[in-house]
VEXDREN-2710 file (C-alpha; in Angstrom, 1 decimal):
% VEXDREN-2710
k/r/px/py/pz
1/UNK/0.0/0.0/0.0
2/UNK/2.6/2.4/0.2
3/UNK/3.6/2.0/-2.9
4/UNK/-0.1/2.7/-3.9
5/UNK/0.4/5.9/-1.9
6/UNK/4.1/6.8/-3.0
7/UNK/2.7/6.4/-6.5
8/UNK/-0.5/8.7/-5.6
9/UNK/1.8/11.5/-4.3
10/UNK/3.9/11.3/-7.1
11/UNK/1.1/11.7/-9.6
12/UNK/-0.6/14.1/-7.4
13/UNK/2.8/16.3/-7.9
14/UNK/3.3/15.5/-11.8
15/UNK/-0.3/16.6/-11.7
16/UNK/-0.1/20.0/-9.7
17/UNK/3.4/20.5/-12.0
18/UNK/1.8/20.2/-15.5
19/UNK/-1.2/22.7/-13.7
20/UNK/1.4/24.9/-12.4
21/UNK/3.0/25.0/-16.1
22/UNK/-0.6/25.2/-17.9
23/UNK/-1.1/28.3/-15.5
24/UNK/1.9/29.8/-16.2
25/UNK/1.1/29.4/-20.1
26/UNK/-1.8/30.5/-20.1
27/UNK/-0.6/34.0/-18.0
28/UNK/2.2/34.1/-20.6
29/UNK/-0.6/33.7/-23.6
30/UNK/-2.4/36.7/-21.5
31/UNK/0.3/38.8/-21.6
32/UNK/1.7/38.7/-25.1
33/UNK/-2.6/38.9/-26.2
34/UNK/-2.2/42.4/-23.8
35/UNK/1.5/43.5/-25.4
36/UNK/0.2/42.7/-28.4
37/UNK/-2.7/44.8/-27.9
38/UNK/-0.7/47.5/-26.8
39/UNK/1.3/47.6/-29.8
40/UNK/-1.4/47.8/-31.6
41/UNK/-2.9/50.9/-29.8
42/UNK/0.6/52.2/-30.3
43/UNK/0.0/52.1/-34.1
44/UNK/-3.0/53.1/-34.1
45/UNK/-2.5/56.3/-32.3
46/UNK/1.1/57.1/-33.9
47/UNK/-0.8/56.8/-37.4
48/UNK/-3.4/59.2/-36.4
49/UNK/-1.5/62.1/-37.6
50/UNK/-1.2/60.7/-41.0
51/UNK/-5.0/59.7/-41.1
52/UNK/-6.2/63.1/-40.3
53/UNK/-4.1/64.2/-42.8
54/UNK/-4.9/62.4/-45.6
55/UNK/-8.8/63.3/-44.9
56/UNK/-7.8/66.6/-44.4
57/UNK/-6.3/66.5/-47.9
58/UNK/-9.2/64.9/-49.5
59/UNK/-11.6/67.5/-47.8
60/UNK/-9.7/70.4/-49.6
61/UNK/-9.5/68.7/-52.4
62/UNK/-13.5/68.0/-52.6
63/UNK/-13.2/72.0/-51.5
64/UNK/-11.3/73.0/-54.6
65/UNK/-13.4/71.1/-56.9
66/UNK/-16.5/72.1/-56.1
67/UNK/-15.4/75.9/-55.8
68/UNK/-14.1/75.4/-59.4
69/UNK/-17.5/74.1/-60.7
70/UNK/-18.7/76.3/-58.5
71/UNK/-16.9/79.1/-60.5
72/UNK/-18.0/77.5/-63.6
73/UNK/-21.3/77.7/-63.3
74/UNK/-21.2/81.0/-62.4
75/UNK/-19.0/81.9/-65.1
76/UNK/-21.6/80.1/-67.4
77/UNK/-24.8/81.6/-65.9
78/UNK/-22.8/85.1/-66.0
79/UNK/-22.3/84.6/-69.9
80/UNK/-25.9/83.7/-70.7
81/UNK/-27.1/86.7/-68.6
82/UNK/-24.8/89.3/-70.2
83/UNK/-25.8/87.3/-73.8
84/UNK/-30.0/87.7/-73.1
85/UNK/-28.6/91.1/-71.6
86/UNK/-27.2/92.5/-74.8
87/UNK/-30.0/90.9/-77.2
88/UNK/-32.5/92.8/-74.9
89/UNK/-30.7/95.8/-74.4
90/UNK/-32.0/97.6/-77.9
91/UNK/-35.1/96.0/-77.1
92/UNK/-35.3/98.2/-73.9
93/UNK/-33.6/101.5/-75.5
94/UNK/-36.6/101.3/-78.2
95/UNK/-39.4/100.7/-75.2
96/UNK/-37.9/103.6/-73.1
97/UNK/-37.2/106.1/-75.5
98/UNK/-40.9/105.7/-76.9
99/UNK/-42.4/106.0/-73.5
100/UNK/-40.7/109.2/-73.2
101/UNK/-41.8/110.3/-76.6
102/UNK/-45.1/108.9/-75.5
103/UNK/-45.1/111.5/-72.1
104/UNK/-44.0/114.0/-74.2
105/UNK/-46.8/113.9/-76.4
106/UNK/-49.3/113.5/-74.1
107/UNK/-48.0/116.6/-72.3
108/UNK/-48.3/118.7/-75.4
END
């Protein structure tokens, strides 16, 4: 029997060892998950600059784009305006000389 219990013992202590070295595994695994984690944070936030950047970038660009169709349209609208502006302009001369000729003869 005390071999029974010799051999008991000893796998009781090959036991609590392999726990032991499972526990210590599985803190090691924890730790390199939380380094890793870390590092990763690290990244994130040491690329931030760059991000903003970049979508500060695009943003002007969308900016200068649409300020130069923008200025297009404008330019476009401007034209036809002056255009219906000048092929109405004797139009108007013709309209308000003869209401003035038309005031001046109803005067006399």
């Amino acid at each position: 029997m005390s071999d029974s219990l010799k051999d008991l013992l000893q796998a009781e202590a090959e036991a609590e060892a392999i726990v032991s070295a499972g526990e210590k595994e599985r803190d090691r695994i924890i730790q390199k998950a939380l380094d890793d984690a870390l590092d990763m944070e690290r990244q994130f936030k040491d690329r931030l600059p760059e991000m903003q950047q970049s979508f500060l970038d695009k943003a002007q660009e969308r900016a200068a784009q649409t300020i130069a169709e923008m200025k297009l349209r404008y330019g476009e609208r401007n034209k036809t305006l002056r255009e219906l502006a000048g092929k109405h302009e004797s139009e108007a001369l013709e309209r308000a000389i003869a209401m003035l000729v038309d005031g001046e003869q109803a005067r006399s």
